[in-house]
C-alpha positions as CSV (number, residue, x, y, z in Angstrom):
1,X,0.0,0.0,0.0
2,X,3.3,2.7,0.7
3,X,4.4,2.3,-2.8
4,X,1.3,2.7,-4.2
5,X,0.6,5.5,-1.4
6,X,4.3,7.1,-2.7
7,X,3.6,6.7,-6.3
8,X,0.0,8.9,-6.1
9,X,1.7,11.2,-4.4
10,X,4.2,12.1,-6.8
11,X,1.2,12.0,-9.8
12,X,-0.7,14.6,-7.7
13,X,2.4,16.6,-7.8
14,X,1.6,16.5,-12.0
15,X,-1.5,18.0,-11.2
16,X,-2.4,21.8,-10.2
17,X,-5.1,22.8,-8.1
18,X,-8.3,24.8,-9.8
19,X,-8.9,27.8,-6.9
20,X,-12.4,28.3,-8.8
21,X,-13.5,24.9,-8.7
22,X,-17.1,24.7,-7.6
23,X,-17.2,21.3,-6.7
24,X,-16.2,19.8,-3.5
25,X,-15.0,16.3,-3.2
26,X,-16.0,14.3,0.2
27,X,-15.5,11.0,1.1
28,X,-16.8,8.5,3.7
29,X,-17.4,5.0,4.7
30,X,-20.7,2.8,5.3
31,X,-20.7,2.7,8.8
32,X,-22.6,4.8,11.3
33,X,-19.3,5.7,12.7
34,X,-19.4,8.5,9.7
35,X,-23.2,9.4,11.0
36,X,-22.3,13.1,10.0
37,X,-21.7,12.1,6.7
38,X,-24.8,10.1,6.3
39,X,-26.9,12.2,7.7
40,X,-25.7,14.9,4.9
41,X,-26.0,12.4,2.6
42,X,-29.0,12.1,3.3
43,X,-30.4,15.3,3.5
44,X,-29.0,16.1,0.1
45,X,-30.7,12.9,-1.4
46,X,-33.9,14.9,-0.4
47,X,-33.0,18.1,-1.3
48,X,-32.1,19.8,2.2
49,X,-28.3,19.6,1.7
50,X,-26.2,20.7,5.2
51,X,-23.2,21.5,3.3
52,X,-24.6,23.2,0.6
53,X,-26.6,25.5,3.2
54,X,-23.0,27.0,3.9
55,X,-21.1,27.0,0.7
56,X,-24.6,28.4,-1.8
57,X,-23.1,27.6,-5.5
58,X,-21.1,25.0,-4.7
59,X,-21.6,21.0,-5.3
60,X,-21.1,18.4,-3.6
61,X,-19.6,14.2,-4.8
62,X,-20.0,12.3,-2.1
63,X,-17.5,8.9,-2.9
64,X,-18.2,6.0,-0.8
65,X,-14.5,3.7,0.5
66,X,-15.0,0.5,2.3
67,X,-11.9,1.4,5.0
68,X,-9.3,4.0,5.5
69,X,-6.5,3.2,3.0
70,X,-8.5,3.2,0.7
71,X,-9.8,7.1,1.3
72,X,-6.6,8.1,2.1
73,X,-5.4,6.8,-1.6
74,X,-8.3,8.9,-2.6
75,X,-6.6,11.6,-1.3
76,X,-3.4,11.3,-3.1
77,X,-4.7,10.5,-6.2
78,X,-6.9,13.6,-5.9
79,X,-10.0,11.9,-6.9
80,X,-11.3,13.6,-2.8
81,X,-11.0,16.7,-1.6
82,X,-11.9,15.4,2.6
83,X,-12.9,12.5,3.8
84,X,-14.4,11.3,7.1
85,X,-11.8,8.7,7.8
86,X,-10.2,6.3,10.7
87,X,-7.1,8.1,12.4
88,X,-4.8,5.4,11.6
89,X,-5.0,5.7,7.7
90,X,-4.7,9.5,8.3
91,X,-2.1,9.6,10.6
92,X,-0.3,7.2,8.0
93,X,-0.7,9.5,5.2
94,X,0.7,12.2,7.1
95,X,3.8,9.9,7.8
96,X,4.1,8.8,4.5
97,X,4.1,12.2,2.7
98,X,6.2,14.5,5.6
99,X,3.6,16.0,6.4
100,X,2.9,17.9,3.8
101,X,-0.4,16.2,2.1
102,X,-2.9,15.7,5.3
103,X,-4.4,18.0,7.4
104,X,-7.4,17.4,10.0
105,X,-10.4,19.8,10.1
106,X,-12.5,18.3,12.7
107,X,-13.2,15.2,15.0
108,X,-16.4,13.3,14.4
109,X,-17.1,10.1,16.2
110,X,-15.4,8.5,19.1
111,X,-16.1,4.8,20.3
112,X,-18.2,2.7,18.5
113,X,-15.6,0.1,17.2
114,X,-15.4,-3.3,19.5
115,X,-13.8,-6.7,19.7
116,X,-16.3,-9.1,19.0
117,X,-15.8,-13.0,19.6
118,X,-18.0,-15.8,18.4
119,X,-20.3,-17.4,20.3
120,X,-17.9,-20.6,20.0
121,X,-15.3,-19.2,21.5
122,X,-15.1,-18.2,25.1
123,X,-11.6,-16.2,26.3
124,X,-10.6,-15.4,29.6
125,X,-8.0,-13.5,28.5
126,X,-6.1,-12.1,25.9
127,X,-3.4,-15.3,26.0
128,X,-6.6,-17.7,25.0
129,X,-5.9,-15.4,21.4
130,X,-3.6,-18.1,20.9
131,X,-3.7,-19.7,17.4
132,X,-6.8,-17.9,17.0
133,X,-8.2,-16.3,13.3
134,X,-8.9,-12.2,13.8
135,X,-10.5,-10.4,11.2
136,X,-10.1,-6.4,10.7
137,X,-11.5,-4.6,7.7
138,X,-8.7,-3.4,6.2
139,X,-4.3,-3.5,6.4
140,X,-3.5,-0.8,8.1
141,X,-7.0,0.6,9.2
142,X,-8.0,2.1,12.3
143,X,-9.5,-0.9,13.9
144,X,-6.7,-3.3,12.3
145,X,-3.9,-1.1,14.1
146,X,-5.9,-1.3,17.3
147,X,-6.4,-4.8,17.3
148,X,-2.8,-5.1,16.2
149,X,-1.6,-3.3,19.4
150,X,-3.8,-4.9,21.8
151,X,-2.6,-8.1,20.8
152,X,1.3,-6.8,21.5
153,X,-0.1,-5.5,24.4
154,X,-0.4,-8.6,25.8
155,X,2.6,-10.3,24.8
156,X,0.7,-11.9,20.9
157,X,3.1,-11.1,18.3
158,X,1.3,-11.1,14.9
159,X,3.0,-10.7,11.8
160,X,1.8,-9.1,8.3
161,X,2.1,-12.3,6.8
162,X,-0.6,-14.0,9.3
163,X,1.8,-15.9,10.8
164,X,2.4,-15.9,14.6
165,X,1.0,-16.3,17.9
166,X,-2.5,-15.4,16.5
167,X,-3.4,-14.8,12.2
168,X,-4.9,-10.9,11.8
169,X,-6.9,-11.4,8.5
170,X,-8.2,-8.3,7.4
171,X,-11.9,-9.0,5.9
172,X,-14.2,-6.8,4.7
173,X,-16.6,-5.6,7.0
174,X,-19.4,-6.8,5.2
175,X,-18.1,-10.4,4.9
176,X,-17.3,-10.8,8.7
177,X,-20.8,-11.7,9.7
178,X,-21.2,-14.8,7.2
179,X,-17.8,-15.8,8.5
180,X,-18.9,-15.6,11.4
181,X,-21.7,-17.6,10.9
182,X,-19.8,-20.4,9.0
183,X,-17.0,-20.8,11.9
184,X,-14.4,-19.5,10.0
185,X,-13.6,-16.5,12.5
186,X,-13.1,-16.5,16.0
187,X,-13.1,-13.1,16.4
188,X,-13.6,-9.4,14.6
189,X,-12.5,-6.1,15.4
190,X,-14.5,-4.4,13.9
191,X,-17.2,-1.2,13.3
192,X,-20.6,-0.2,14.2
193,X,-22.6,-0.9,12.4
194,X,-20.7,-4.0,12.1
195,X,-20.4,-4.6,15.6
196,X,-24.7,-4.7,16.8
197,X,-24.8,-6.7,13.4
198,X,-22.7,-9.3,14.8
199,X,-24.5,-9.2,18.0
200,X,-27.9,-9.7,16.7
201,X,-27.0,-12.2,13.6
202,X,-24.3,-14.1,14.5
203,X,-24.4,-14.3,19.0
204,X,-21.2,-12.3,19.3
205,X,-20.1,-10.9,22.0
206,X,-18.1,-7.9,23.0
207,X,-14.6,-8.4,24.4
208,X,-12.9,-5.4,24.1
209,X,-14.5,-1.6,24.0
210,X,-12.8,1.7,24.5
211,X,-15.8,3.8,24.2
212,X,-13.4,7.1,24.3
213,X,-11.3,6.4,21.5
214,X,-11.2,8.5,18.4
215,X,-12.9,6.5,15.5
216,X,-13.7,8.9,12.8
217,X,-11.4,12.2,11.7
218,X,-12.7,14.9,9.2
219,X,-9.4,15.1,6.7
220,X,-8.3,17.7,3.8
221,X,-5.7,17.5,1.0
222,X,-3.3,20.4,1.9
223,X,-3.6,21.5,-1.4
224,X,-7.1,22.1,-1.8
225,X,-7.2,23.8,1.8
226,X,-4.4,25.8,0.7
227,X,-6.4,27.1,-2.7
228,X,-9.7,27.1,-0.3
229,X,-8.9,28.8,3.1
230,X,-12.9,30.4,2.9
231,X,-14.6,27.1,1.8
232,X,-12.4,25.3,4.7
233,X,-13.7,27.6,6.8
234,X,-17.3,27.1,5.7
235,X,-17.0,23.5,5.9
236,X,-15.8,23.3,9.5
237,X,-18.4,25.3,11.1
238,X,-20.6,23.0,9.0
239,X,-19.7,20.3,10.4
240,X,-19.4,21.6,14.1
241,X,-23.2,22.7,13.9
242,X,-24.4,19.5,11.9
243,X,-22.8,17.2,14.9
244,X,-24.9,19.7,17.3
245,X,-28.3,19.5,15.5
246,X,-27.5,15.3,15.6
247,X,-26.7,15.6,19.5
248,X,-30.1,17.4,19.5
249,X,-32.2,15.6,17.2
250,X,-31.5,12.4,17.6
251,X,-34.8,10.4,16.4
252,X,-34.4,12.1,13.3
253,X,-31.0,11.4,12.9
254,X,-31.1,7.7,13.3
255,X,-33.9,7.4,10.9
256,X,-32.0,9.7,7.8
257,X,-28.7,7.3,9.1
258,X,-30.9,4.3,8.5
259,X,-32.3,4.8,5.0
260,X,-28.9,6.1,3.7
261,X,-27.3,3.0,5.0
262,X,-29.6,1.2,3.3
263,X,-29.7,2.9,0.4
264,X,-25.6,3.0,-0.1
265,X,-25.1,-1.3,0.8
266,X,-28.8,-1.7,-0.8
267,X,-29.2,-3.4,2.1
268,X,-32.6,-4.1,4.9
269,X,-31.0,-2.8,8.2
270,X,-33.1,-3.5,11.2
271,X,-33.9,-0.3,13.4
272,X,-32.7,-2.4,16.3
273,X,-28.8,-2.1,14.9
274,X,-29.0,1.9,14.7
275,X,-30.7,2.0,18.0
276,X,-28.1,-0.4,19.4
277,X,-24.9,1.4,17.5
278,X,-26.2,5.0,18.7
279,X,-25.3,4.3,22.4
280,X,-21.6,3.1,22.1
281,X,-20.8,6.4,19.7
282,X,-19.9,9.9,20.9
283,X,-20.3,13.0,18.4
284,X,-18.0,15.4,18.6
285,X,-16.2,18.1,16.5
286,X,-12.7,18.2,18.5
287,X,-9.8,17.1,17.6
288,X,-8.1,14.7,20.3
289,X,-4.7,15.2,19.5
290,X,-3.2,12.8,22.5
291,X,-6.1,10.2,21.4
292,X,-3.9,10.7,17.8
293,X,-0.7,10.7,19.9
294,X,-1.6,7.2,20.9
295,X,-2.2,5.8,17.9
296,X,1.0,6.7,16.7
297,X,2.5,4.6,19.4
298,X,-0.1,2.1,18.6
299,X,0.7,2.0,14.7
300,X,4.5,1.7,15.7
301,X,4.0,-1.0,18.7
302,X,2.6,-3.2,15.2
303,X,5.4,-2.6,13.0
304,X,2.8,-0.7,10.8
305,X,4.4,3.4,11.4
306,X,7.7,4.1,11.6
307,X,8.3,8.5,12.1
308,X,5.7,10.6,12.3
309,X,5.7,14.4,12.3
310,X,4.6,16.0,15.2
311,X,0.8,15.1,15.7
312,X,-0.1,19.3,16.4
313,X,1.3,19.9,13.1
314,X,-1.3,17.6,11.4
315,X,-4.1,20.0,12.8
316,X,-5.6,22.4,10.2
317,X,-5.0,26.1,10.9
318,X,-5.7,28.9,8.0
319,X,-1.5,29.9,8.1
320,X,-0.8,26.9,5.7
């Protein structure tokens, strides 16, 4: 994924930067961990778009990614101008280029991501991890580094290969459950609204939650911030009073996050997943940068990060 990461990154370099563009570029994920995102989504399938409310004239792609590499490719390759991402994948891109590509606007969702084991398989502790099969849903992605860590944590060396004390496979999230089902897992770590899923269709249970860490990061290409400092702007106060009006509205919320999760996996979610999701997240619009400080040690306790620039330097700030 670095080489690919590395050679993006030297084809955006071919590219320059349109200051008058009128279209804005945003990313995001499946999972009710982006609920911002869906719930603009959302209300611009109907009409009532958030964003456009403070950017009138402007237009907005919404691109859908299955995990963090893959939006933070997006990024390089300049096909997305921010993305609601993982921290991992950001904090990666930010290694990988010197800190010069990534920049983050906003927080967005913290907790909501959970070790879940089967209901075959009973642990005491982290050693019964032992020859044991672990998926994630992506190389590299925030819940993959976490698992990763934890696993180190406790004395379970995993390699990228799978080999080891225990095999890490990352799996799609949407092909964890029927894995699952079959007996082919023992455990996920994994996403809401991945995590209730597995709850209500395949008996899993929860094993590990850490309700206050960050999950989900609102991310810019330096460049386009740089050409955009106004519509930056714009966007973050957007996003600060969109998280409010969820905090405060949040019937109406779940049920615009419900149809647009069905409508993007063209899918028949229950109710009783949002409902169940909605109380292990917390919305907010900070930045926690010694949340991000810890996944750096995280990434590099898993072999996954080596250097990183300093994590304040990663916040946005209009002096780019």
């Amino acid at each position: 994924m670095v080489m690919w990461v590395l050679i993006a990154l030297l084809l955006a370099g071919c590219n320059r930067e349109d200051p008058h563009s009128k279209v804005i570029r945003m990313g995001s994920f499946p999972n009710i961990t982006h609920v911002q995102a869906l719930v603009a989504r959302n209300m611009a399938r109907h009409g009532e778009g958030w964003f456009e409310r403070y950017l009138p004239g402007y237009r907005f792609e919404w691109y859908t990614y299955n995990a963090g590499p893959s939006a933070m490719e997006a990024i390089f390759g300049r096909t997305v101008d921010l993305t609601y991402v993982g921290p991992s994948p950001a904090i990666n891109a930010y290694a990988v280029s010197a800190g010069r590509e990534v920049r983050l606007l906003a927080g967005a969702v913290n907790g909501g991501a959970a070790l879940m084991v089967s209901p075959g398989f009973s642990p005491e502790g982290p050693a019964d991890f032992r020859h044991k099969r672990v998926a994630t849903p992506q190389l590299g992605n925030t819940q993959d580094v976490s698992c990763r860590a934890w696993l180190a944590k406790n004395g379970l060396h995993c390699t990228l290969e799978g080999s080891g004390d225990c095999r890490v496979m990352p799996t799609p999230n949407a092909m964890q459950l029927q894995l699952m089902q079959q007996g082919e897992l023992d455990a996920c770590w994994t996403v809401e609204p991945w995590v209730s899923r597995l709850e209500e269709k395949a008996g899993a249970k929860v094993f590990v939650q850490e309700p206050g860490v960050v999950t989900t990061v609102l991310a810019g290409r330096v460049a386009w911030l740089r050409a955009h400092p106004a519509e930056a702007k714009a966007l973050q106060k957007a996003h600060s009073e969109l998280t409010q009006w969820i905090i405060d509205h949040p019937a109406e919320a779940k049920d615009r996050v419900l149809e647009e999760l069905n409508a993007l996996t063209q899918s028949n979610l229950d109710r009783s997943i949002v409902e169940s999701a909605w109380k292990r997240l917390t919305l907010t619009d900070q930045v926690d940068v010694p949340g991000l400080e810890q996944f750096v040690r995280d990434a590099q306790s898993a072999d996954l990060l080596d250097r990183v620039p300093p994590i304040n330097d990663m916040i946005y700030r209009d002096n780019l």
